[in-house]
C-alpha positions in Angstrom: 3.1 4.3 19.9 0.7 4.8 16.9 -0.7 2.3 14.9 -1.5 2.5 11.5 -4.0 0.0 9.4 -3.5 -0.3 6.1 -2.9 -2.8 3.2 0.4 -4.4 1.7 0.3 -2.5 -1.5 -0.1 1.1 -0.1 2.4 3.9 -0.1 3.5 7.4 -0.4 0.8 8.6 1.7 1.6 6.4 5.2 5.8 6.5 3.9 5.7 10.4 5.0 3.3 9.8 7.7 5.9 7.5 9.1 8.6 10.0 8.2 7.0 12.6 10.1 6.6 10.4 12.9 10.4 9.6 13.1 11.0 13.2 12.9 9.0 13.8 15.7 10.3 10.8 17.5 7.2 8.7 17.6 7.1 5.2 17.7 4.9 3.6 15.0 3.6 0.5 13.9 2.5 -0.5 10.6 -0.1 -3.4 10.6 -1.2 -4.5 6.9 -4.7 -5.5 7.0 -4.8 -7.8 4.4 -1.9 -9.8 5.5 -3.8 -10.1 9.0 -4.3 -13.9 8.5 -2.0 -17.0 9.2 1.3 -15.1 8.5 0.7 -13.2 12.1 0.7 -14.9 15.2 -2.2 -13.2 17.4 -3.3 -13.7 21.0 -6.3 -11.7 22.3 -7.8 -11.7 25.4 -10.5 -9.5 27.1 -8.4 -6.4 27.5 -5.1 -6.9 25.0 -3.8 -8.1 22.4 -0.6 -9.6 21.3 1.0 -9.6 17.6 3.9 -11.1 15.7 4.0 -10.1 11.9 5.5 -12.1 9.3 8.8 -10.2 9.7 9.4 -10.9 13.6 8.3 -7.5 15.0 6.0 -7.5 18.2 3.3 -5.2 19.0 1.3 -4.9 22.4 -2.0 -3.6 22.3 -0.8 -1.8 25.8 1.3 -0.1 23.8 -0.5 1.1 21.4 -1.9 5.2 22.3 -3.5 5.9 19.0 -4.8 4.7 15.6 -5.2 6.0 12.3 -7.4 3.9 10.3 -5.6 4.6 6.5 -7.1 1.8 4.8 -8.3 -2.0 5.2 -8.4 -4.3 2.0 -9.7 -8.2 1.9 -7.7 -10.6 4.1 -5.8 -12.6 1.4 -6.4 -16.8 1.4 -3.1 -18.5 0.9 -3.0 -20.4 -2.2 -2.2 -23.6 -1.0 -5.6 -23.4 1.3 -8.2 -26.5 -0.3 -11.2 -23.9 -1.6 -13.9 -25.8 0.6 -12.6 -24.1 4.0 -11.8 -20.8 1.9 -15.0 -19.3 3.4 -14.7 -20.3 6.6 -11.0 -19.2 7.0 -12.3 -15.9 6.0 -15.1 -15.9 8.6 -12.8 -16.4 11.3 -9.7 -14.3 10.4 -12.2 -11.1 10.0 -13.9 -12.3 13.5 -10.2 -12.1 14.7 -9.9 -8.9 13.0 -12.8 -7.3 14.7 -11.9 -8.6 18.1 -8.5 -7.4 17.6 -9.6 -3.8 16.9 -12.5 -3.8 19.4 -9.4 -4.1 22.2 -8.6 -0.2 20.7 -11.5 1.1 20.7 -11.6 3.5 23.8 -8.0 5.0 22.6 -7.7 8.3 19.9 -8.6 7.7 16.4 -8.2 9.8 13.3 -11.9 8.9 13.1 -13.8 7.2 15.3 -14.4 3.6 13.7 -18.2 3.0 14.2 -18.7 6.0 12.7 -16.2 5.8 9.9 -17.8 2.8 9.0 -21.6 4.1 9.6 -20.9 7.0 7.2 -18.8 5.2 4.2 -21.8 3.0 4.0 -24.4 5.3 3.6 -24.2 7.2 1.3 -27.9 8.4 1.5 -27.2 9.4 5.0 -24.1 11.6 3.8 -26.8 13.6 1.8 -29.4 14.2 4.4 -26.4 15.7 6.7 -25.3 17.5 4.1 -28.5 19.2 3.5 -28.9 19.3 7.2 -26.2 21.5 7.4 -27.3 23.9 4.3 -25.2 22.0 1.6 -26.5 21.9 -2.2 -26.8 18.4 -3.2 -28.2 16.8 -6.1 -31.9 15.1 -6.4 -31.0 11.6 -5.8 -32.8 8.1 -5.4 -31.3 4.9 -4.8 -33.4 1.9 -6.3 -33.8 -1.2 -8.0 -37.4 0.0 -9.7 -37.1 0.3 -13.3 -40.6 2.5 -13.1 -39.0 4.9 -10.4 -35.5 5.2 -12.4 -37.6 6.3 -15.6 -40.0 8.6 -13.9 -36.6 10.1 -12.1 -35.2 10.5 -15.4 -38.0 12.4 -17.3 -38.9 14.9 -14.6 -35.7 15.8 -13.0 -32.8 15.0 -15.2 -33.7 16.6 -17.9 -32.2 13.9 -20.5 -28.9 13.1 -18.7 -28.8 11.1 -15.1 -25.4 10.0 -13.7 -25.8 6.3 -12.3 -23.1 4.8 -9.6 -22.7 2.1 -7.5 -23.0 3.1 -3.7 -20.2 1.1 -2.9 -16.7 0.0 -4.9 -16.1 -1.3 -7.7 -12.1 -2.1 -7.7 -9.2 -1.0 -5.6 -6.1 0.5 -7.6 -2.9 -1.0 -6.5 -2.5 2.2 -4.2 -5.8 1.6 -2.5 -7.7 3.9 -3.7 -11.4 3.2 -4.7 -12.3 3.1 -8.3 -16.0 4.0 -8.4 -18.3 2.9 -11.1 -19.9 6.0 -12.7 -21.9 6.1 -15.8 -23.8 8.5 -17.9 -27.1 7.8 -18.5 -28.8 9.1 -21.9 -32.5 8.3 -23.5 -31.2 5.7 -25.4 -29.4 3.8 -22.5 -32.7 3.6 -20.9 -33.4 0.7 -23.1 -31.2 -1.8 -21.0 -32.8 -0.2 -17.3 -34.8 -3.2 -17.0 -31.8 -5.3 -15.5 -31.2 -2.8 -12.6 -33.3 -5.3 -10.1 -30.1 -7.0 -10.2 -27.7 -4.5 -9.0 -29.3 -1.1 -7.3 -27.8 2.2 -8.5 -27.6 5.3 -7.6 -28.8 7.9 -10.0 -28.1 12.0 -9.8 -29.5 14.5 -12.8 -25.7 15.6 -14.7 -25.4 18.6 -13.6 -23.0 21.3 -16.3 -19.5 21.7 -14.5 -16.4 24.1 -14.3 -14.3 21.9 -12.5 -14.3 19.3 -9.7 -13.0 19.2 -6.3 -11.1 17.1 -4.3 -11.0 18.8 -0.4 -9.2 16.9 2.2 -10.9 17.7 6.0 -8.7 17.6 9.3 -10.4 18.8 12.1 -11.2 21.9 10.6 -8.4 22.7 8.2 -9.1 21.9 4.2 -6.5 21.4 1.7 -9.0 22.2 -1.2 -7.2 20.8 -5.1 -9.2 21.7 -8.2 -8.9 19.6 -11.0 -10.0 21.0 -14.7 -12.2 17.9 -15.6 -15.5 19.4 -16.8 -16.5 16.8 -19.5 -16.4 13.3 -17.8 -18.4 12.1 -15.2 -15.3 11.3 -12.9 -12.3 12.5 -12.7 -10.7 9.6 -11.4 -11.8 7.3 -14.3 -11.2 10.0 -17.0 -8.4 9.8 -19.5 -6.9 13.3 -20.6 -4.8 16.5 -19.7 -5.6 16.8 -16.2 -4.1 18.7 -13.5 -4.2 20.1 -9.9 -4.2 23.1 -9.2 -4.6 24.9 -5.3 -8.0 26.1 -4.6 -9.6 28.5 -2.1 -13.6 27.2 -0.9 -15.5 30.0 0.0 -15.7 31.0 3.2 -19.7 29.9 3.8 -18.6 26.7 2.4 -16.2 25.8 4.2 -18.5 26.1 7.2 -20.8 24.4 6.0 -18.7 21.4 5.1 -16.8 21.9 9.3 -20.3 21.7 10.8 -21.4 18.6 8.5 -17.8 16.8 9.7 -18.7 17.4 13.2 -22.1 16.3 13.1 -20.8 13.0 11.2 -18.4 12.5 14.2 -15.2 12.4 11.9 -11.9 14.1 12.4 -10.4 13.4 8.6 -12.4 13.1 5.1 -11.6 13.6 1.5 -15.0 15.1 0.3 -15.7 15.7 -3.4 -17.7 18.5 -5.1 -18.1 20.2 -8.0 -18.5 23.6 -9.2 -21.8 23.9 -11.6 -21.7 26.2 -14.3 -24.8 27.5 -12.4 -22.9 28.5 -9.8 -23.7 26.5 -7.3 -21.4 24.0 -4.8 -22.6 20.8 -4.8 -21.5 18.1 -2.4 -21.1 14.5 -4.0 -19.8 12.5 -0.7 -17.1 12.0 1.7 -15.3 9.1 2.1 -13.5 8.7 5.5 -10.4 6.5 3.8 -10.2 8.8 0.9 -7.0 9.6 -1.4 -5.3 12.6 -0.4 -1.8 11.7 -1.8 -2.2 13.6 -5.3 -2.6 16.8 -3.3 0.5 16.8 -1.0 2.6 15.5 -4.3 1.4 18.0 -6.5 0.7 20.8 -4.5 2.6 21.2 -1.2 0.3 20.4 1.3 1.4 18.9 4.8 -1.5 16.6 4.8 0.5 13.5 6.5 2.1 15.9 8.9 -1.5 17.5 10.0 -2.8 13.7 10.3 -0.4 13.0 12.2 -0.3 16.3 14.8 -4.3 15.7 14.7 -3.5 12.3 16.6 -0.3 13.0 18.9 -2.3 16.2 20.3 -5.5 14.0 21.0 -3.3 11.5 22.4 -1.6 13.4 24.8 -5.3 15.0 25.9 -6.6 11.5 26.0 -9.3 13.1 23.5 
């Protein structure tokens, strides 16, 4: 059996995963991790786990051979919960949570989750490994110092900076991060003094063709180009957009398989962009990231090379 974590409000992406599963007559089990509170009936012990969901079906951690970690969203607090023990329902329903995932730990993973979860933190660290593994990235600091953010700004980004949160912002009702990128201009510098409260990250602008969204299993890419070159995100701008199939080159592309493997990770959506320069610059990789626009709008079998990714690492106890 596989499991598959995720969150109530996600689709398309895990409904052909599980399609392909049934096709290949694999068992499957879809645990919502949001919903992992006092709706499921959970026993754990120091080896397994048992699990009733809110709809009567059982799962066995015994039964369980692999694990593909799609998404995990806030454990939701029923309403009629008194807001004093709010906190401490949350405290121990995510200790439960950890416990119950800790029992899986020495099965196959799409990605390892130590590592999934070292890497989507650190976004700094992405960087250095990038670099490590002869990647162009941009000149960036992370900081809170309003001194170091203006210095920054006059001798590297040459009167435009793009600043972003390292972590989240919002989920979209399909999961899918909504990051919180802004363009930074002389005359925004004005209002830099408040960044003590909330660290950014800040990145010169660099001139763009076009931005890419490449999708990593265990050395294949499914590589979608999309024609935004005047916002700072695609995924926040408004306009005629589209996908269209992309080939990385092939130094690239080698690049990017020997930065995956030194991260540890199996699967990534990794974005770049394509300078006007030239050059390839890596931006990050997220180990939960959106890959659903690309099998929709452009063919590719990324559910179906998820899924052969696990069942062959499964049945090599990889």
């Amino acid at each position: 059996m596989i499991l598959c974590i995720t969150h109530s409000q996600d689709f398309y992406n895990v409904d052909i995963f599980f399609e392909y599963l049934q096709s290949q007559n694999i068992p499957y089990f879809r645990l919502n991790s949001d919903r992992l509170n006092h709706l499921q009936k959970i026993s754990i012990n120091h080896d397994s786990f048992t699990l009733i969901d809110e709809f009567g079906n059982c799962l066995n951690s015994k039964d369980v051979k692999g694990v593909w970690h799609r998404k995990s969203w806030k454990i939701s607090v029923p309403e009629e919960l008194d807001e004093n023990f709010e906190k401490i329902f949350l405290k121990e329903y995510v200790s439960l949570r950890n416990n119950l995932l800790t029992i899986l730990q020495d099965i196959p993973w799409i990605n390892p989750l130590d590592l999934e979860e070292k890497i989507d933190i650190n976004k700094m660290y992405q960087l250095k490994i990038a670099k490590r593994n002869n990647l162009t990235i941009p000149e960036t600091i992370f900081s809170n110092d309003e001194s170091e953010i203006r210095h920054f700004f006059s001798d590297v980004c040459n009167g435009k900076a793009i600043a972003k949160l390292h972590g989240v912002l919002t989920k979209s009702m399909s999961g899918e991060n909504l990051l919180s990128t802004t363009i930074i201009q002389e005359e925004n510098l004005e209002f830099i003094s408040d960044i003590m409260y909330c660290p950014m990250i800040f990145q010169p602008y660099i001139d763009k063709e076009y931005e890419l969204r490449i999708t990593y299993v265990d050395g294949d890419f499914f590589t979608g180009k999309i024609n935004n070159s005047d916002n700072a995100d695609w995924r926040v701008a408004q306009g005629n957009y589209f996908w269209s199939e992309y080939q990385l080159p092939e130094n690239i592309e080698k690049n990017l398989a020997s930065m995956m493997q030194e991260m540890g990770l199996y699967f990534g959506a990794i974005d770049m962009i394509k300078g006007k320069d030239g050059e390839y610059y890596f931006l990050e990789v997220n180990p939960q990231g959106e890959w659903g626009m690309l099998q929709k709008e452009l063919g590719f079998p990324i559910a179906q090379r998820i899924a052969d990714n696990l069942i062959k690492r499964m049945n090599t106890n990889e």
